[in-house]
Backbone as CSV, one residue per row, in Angstrom:
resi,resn,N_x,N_y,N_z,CA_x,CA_y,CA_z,C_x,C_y,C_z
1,UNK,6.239,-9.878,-0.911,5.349,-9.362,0.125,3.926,-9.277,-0.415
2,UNK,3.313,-9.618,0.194,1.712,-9.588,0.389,0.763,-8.635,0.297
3,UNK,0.424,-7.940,-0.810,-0.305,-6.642,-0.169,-1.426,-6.694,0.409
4,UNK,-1.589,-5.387,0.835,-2.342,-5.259,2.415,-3.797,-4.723,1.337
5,UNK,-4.024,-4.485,0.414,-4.478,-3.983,-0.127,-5.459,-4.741,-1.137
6,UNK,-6.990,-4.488,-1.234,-7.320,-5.302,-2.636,-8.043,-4.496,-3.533
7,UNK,-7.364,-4.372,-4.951,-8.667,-3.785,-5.968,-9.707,-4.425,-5.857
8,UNK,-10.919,-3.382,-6.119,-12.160,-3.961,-5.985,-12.580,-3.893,-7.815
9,UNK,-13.478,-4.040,-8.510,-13.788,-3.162,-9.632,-15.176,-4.031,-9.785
10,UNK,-16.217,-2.933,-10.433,-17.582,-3.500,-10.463,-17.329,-3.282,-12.044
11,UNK,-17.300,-4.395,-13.097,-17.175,-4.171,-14.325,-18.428,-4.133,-15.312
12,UNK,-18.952,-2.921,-16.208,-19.908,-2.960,-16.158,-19.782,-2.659,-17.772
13,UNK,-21.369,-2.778,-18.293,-21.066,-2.370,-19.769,-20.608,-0.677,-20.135
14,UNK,-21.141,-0.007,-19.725,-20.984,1.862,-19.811,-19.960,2.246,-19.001
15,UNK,-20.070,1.528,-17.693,-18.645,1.876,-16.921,-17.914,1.101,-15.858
16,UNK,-17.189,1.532,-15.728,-16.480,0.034,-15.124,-16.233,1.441,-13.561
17,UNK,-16.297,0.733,-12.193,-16.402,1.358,-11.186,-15.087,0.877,-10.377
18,UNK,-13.917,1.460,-9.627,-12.895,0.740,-8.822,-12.746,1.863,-7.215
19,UNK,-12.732,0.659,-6.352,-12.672,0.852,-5.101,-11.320,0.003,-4.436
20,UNK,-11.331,0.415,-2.903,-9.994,-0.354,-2.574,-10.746,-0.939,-1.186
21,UNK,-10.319,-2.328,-0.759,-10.744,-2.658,0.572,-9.321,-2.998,1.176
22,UNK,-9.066,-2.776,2.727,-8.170,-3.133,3.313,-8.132,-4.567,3.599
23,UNK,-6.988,-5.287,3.743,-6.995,-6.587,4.112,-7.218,-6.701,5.719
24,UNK,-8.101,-7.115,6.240,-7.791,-6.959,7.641,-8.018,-8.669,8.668
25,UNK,-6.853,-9.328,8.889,-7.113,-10.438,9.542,-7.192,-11.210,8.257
26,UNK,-8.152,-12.297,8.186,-8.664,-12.804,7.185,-9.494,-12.626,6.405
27,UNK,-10.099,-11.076,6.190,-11.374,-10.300,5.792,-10.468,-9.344,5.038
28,UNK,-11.721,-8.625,5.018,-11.597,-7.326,4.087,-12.727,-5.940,4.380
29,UNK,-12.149,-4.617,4.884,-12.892,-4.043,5.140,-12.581,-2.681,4.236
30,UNK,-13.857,-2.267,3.500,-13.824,-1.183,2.994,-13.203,0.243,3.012
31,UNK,-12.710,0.567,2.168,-11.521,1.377,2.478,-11.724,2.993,1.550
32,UNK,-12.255,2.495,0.480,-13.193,3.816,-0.272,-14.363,3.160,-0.894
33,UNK,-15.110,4.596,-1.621,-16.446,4.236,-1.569,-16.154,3.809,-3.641
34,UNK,-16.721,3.386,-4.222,-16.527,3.028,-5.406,-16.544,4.281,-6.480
35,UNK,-15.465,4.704,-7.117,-15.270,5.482,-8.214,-15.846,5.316,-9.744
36,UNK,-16.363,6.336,-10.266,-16.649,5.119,-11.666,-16.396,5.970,-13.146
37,UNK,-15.736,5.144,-14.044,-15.237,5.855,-15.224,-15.997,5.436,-16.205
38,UNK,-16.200,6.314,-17.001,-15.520,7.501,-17.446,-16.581,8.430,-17.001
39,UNK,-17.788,7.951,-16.132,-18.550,9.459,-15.858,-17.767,10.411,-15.082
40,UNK,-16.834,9.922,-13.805,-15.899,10.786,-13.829,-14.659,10.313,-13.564
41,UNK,-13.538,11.251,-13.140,-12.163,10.772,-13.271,-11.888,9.790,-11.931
42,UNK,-12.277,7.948,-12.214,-12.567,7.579,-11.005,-10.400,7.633,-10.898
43,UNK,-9.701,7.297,-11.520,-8.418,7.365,-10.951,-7.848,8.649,-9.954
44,UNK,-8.459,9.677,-10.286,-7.647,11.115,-9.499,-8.489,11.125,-8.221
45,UNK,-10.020,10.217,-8.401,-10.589,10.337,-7.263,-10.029,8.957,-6.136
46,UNK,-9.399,7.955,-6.888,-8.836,7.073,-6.099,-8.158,7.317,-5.341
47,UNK,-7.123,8.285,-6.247,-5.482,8.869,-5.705,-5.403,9.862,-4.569
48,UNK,-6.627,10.573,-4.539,-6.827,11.266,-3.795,-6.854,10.947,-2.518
49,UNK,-7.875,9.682,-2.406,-8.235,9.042,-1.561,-7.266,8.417,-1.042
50,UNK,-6.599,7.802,-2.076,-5.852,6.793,-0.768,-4.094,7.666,-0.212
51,UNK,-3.862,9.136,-0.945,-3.335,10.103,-0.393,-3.733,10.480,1.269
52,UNK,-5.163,10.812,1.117,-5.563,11.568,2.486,-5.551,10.323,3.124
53,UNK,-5.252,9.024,3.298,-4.860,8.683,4.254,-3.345,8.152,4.736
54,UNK,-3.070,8.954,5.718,-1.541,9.122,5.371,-0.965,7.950,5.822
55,UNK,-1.165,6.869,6.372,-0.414,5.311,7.005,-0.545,5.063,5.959
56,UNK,-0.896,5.160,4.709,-0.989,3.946,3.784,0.617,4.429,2.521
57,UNK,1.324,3.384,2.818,2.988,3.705,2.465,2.989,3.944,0.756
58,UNK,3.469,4.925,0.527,3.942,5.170,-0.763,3.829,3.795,-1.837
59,UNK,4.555,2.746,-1.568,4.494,1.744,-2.495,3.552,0.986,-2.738
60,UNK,2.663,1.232,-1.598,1.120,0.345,-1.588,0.067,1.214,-2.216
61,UNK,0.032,2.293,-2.423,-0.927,3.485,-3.053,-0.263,3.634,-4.297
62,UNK,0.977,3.241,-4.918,2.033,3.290,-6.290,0.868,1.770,-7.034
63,UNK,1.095,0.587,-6.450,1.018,-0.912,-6.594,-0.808,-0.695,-6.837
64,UNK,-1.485,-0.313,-6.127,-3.100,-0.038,-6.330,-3.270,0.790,-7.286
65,UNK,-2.585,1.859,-7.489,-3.287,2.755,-8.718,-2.919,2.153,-10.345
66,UNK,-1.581,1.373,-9.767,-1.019,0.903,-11.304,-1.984,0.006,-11.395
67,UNK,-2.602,-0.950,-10.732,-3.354,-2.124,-11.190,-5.030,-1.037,-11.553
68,UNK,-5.330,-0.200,-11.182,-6.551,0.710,-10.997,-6.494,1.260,-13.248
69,UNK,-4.727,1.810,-12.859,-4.787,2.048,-14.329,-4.474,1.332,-15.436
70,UNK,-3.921,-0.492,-15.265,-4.335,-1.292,-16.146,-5.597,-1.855,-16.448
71,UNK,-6.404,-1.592,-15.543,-7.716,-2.240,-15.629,-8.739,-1.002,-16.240
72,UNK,-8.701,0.218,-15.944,-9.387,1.174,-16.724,-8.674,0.927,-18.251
73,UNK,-7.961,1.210,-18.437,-7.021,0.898,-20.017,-7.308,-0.119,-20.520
74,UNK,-7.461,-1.245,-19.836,-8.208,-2.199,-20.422,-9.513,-1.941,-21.226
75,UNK,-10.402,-2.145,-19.977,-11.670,-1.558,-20.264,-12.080,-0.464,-21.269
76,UNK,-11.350,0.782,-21.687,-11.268,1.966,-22.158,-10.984,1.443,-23.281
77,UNK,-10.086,0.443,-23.707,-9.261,-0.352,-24.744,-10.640,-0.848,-25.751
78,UNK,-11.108,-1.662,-24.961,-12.243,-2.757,-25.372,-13.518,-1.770,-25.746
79,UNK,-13.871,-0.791,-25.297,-14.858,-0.122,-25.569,-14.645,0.927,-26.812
80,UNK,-13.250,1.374,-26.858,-12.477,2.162,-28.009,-12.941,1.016,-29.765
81,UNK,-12.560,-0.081,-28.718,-13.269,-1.435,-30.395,-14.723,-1.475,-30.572
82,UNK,-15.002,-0.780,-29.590,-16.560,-1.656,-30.012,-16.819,-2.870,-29.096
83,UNK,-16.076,-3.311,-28.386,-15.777,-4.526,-27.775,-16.806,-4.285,-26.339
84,UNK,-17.284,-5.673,-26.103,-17.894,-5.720,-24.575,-17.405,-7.515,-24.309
85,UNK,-16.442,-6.647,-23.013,-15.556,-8.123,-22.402,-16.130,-8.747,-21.364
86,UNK,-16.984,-10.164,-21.451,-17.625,-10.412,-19.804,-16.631,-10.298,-19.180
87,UNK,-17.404,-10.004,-17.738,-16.342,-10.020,-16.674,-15.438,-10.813,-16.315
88,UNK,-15.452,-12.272,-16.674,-15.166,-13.247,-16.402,-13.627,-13.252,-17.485
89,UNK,-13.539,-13.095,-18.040,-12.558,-13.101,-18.862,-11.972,-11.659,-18.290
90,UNK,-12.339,-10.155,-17.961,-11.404,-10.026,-17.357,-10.961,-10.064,-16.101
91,UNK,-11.234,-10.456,-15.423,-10.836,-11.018,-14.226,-9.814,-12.207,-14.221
92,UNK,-10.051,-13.135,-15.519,-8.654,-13.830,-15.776,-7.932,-13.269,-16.009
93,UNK,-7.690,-12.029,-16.550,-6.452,-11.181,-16.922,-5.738,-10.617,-15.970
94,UNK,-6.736,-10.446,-15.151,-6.511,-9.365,-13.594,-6.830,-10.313,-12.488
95,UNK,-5.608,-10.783,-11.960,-6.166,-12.364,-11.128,-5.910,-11.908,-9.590
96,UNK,-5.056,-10.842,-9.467,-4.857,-9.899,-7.867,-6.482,-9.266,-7.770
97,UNK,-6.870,-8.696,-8.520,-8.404,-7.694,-8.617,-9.407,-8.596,-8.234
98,UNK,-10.547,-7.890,-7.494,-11.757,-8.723,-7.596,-13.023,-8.611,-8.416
99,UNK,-13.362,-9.042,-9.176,-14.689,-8.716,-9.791,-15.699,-8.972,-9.122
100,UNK,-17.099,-7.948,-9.611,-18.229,-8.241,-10.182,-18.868,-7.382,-11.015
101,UNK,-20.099,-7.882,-11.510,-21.062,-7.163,-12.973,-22.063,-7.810,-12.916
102,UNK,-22.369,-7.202,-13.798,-23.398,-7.898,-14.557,-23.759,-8.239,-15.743
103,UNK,-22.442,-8.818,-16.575,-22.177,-9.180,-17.589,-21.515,-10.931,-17.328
């Protein structure tokens, strides 16, 4: 099955930002406003979010936060080294997610 759902993430050098857009038709319409870590806890503010809206089914808000918290862990990973990953490389890693930056 298809999710209805797309990570967004603005990957950045200091912080990496993740939002969710709905799939709608052949588009995509905004669904929260962009979270950003580590200035603050963008995951509890995701979860929150896509909680208070209650149509959105348990396994589709499970499937978004897990990809929300491989991609912060990533990121968190690479910066723990010293490391700065263009975007482009991760976005090959994360091929459901959408990027952009400015790296």
């Amino acid at each position: 099955m298809d999710s209805r759902f797309i990570l967004k993430v603005l990957w950045l050098d200091q912080n990496v930002a993740i939002a969710v857009d709905q799939i709608v038709g052949k588009g995509t319409s905004p669904l929260t406003a962009y979270f950003f870590w580590p200035r603050n806890d963008a995951w509890q503010q995701l979860k929150e979010q896509l909680e208070s809206k209650h149509w959105i089914s348990e396994d589709d808000r499970i499937d978004v936060l897990n990809q929300a918290t491989d991609v912060i862990n990533y990121w968190q990973d690479l910066r723990n080294q010293g490391r700065t990953v263009p975007m482009l490389e991760a976005a090959g890693k994360f091929p459901a997610v959408v990027f952009s930056g400015s790296n």
